[in-house]
C-alpha positions as CSV (number, residue, x, y, z in Angstrom):
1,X,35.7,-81.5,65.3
2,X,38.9,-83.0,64.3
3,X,39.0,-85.5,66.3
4,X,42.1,-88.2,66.6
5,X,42.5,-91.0,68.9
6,X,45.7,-94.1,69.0
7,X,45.8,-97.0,70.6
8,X,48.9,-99.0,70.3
9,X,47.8,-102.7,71.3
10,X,50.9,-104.5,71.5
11,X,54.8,-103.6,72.4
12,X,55.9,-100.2,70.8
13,X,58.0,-100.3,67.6
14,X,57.0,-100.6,63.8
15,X,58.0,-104.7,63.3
16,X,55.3,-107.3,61.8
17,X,53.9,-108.1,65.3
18,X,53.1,-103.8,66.3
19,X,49.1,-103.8,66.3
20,X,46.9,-100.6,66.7
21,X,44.1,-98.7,66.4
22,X,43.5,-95.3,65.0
23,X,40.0,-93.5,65.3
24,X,39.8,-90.4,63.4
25,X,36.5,-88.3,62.0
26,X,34.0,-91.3,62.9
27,X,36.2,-94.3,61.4
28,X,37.9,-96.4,63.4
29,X,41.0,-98.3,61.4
30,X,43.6,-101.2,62.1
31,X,47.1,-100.9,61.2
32,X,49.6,-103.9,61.5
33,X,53.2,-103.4,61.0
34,X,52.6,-100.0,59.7
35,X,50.7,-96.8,59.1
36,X,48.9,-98.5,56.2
37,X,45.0,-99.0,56.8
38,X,44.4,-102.4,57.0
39,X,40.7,-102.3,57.8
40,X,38.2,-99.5,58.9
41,X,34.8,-99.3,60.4
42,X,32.5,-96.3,60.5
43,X,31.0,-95.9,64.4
44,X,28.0,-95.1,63.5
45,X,27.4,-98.1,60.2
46,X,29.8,-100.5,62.0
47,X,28.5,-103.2,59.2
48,X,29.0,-101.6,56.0
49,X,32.2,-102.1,54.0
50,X,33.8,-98.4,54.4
51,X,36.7,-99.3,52.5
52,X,36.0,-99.7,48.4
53,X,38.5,-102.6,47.9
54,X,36.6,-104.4,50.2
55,X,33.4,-103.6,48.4
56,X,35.2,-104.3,45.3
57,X,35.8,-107.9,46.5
58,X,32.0,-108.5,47.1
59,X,31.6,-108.1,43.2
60,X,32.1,-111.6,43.3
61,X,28.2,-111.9,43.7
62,X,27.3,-111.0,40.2
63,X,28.7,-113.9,38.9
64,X,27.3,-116.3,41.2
65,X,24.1,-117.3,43.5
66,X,24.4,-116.2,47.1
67,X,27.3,-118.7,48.9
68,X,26.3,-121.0,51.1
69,X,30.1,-121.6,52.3
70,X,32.7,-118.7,52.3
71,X,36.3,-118.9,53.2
72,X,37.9,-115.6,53.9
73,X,41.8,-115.6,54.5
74,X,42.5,-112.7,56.5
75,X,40.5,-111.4,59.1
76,X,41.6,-107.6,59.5
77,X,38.9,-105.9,61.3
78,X,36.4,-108.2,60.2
79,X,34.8,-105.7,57.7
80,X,34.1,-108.7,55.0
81,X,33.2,-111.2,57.8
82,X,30.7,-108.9,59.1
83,X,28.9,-107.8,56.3
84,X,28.8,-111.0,55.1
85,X,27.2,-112.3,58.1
86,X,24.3,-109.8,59.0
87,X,23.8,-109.6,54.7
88,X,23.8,-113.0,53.8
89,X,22.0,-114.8,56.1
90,X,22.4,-118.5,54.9
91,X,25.8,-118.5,53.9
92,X,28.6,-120.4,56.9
93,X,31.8,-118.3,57.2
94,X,35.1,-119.5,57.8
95,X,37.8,-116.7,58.6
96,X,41.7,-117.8,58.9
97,X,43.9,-115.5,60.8
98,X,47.5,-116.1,61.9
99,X,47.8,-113.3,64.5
100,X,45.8,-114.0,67.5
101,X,46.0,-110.3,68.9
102,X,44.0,-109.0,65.4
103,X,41.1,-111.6,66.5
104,X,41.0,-110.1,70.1
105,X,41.6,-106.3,68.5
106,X,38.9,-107.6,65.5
107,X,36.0,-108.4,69.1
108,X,36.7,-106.0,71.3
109,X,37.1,-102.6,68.9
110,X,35.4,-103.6,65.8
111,X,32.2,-105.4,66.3
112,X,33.2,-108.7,65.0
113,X,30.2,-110.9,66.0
114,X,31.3,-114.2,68.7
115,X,31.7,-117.7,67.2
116,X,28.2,-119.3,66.5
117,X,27.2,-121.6,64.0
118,X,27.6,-119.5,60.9
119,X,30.5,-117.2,61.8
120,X,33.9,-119.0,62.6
121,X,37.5,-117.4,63.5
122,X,40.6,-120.3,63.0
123,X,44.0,-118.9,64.0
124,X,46.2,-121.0,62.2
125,X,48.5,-120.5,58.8
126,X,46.6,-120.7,55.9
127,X,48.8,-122.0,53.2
128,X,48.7,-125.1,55.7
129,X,45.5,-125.1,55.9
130,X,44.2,-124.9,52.4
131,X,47.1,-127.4,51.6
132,X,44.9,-129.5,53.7
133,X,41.9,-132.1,53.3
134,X,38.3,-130.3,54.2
135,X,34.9,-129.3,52.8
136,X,34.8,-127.6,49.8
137,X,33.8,-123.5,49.7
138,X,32.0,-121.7,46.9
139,X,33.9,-118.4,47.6
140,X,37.4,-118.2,48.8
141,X,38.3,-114.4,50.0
142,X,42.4,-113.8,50.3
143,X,42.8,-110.6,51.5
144,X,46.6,-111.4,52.8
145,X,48.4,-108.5,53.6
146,X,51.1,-107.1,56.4
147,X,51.9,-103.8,56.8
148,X,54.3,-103.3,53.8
149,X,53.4,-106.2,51.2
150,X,51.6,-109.1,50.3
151,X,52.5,-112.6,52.2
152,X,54.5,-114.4,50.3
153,X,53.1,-117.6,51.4
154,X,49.9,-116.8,50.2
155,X,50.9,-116.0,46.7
156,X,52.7,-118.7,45.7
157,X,51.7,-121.3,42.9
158,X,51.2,-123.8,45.1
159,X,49.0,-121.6,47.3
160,X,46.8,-121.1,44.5
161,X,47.3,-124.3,43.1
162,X,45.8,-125.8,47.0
163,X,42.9,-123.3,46.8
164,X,41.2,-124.8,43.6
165,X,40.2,-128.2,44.9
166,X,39.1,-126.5,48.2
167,X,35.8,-124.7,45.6
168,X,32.8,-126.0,44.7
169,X,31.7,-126.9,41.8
170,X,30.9,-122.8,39.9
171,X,33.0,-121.8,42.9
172,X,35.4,-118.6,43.0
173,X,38.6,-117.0,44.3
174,X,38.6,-113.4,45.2
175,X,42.2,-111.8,45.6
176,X,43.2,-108.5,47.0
177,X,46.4,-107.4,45.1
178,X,48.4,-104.2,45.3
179,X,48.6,-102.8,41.5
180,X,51.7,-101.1,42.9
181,X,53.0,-104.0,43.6
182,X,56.5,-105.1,41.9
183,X,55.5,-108.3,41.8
184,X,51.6,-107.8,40.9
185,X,52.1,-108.7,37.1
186,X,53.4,-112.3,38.4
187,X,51.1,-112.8,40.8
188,X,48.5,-112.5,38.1
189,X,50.1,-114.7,36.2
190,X,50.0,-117.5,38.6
191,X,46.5,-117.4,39.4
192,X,45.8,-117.5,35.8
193,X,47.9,-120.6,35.3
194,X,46.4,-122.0,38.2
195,X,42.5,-121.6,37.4
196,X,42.9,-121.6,33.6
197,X,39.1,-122.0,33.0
198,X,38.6,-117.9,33.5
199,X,40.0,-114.9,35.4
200,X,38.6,-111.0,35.4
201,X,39.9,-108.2,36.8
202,X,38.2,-104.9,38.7
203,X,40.0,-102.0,39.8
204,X,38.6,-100.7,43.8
205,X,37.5,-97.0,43.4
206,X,40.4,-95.9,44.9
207,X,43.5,-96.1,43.1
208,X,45.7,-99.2,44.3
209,X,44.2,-102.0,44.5
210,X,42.8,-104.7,41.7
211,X,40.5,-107.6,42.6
212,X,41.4,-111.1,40.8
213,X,38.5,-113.2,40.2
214,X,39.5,-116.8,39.6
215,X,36.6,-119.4,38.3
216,X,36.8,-123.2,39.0
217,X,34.8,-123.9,35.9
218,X,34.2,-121.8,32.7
219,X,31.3,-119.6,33.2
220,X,28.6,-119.5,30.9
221,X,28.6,-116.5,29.2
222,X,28.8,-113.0,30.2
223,X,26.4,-110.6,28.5
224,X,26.3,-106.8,29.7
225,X,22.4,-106.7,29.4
226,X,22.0,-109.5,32.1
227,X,25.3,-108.3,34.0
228,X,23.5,-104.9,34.2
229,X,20.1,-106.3,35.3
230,X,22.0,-108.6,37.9
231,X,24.0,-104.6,39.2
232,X,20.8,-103.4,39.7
233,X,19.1,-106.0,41.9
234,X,22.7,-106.4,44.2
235,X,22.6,-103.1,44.7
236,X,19.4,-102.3,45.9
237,X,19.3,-105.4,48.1
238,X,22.5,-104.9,49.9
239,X,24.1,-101.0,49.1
240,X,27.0,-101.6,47.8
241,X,27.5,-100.1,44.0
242,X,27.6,-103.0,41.7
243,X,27.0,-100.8,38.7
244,X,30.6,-99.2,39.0
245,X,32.0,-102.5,39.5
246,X,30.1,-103.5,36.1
247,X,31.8,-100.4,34.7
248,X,35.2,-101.1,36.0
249,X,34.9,-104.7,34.7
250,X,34.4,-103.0,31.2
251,X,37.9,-101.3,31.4
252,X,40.3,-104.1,32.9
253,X,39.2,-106.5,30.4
254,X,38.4,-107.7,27.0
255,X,34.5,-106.7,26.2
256,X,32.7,-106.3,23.1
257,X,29.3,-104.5,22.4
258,X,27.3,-107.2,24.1
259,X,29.8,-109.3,26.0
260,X,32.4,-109.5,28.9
261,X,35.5,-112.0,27.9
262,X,37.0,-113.7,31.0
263,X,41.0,-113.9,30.5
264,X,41.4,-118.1,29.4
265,X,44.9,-119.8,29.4
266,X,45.4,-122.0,26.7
């Protein structure tokens, strides 16, 4: 059955501050600002990652152990907090969110888990946090969109340039970008200035979006024999399909026979 359910959370209109909800065949999805899907949850697997960008932002795994600290900008639904919380066990989250109405929205329709001591929700502004003092994180997550474009406050060079010192040692930034985006090509750019030791690139499965991987050191070096081994293990342990990200990695980026090259700025 086809079915279709809305429910507008918030004052009626299409401006930044319009929340709701739209449920249709089994997935339930948030929308800010906009039709665009911000998030979605499947009813009946309310802790899997329905949407593939934000399974391509997990790819981040392959390249190091299992986080004990993640910082996630952007809470959405909560898809990433979620699965990172019932899949990663001993890893502390930290989720920043400037709209207080998409936590409420994130607990009441879409299973986010209440505060404990490994899942915390921060309404505050990012860029002023980051540009902050605090403990250091071994992933950083930005996935910081409204309902028509990236925030511009979270894609400037001093954003980025705030977000290195906040990684560990081996730590890594994970960015969400629009390949559609006007301004995509720049805001590569500027993350690639700003973590010059390495950057890759994945495209999700579905056309659009392109995950930016940003190293605080140089990695050691990426073969595809031990990249493949490492796809196979992720996979089976927690579902999500790290060979096609593997396979994706191949065609954004320089590769070789037996190796993936990271992007380096001189």
């Amino acid at each position: 059955m086809n079915f279709f359910a809305r429910w507008r959370l918030r004052k009626p209109g299409r401006g930044a501050d319009s929340v709701y909800v739209t449920e249709r065949f089994g997935v339930r999805s948030l929308h800010i600002g906009s039709d665009t899907i911000q998030s979605s949850m499947r009813l009946a697997r309310p802790n899997d990652l329905e949407l593939a960008y934000t399974r391509s932002m997990m790819a981040f795994l392959l390249f190091i152990p299992p986080p004990r600290r993640v910082l996630m900008v952007g809470l959405g639904g909560g898809s990433l907090a979620k699965f990172v919380y019932h899949r990663l066990p001993d890893a502390v989250t930290e989720v920043l969110e400037v709209n207080p109405q998409v936590v409420s929205v994130a607990r009441r329709l879409f299973e986010l888990p209440a505060a404990d001591a490994r899942l915390g929700v921060r309404v505050c502004d990012a860029a002023q946090f980051i540009a902050g003092d605090g403990d250091g994180f071994d992933t950083i997550l930005i996935d910081g969109y409204d309902g028509e474009s990236q925030v511009p406050e979270l894609a400037t060079q001093e954003f980025y340039s705030g977000c290195r010192p906040r990684l560990e040692r081996s730590g890594v930034l994970v960015v969400n970008l629009w390949g559609s985006d006007c301004r995509f090509d720049d805001n590569v750019a500027r993350i690639e200035s700003t973590f010059p030791s390495a950057t890759l690139c994945l495209p999700a499965e579905k056309p659009g979006n392109v995950i930016v991987f940003a190293f605080r050191d140089p990695p050691a070096a990426i073969r595809w024999d031990a990249l493949d081994v490492k796809a196979r293990e992720l996979e089976a342990r927690h579902g999500l399909e790290f060979g096609r990200f593997v396979r994706g990695l191949r065609r954004m980026n320089r590769t070789d026979a037996e190796r993936l090259y990271v992007s380096v700025t001189a």
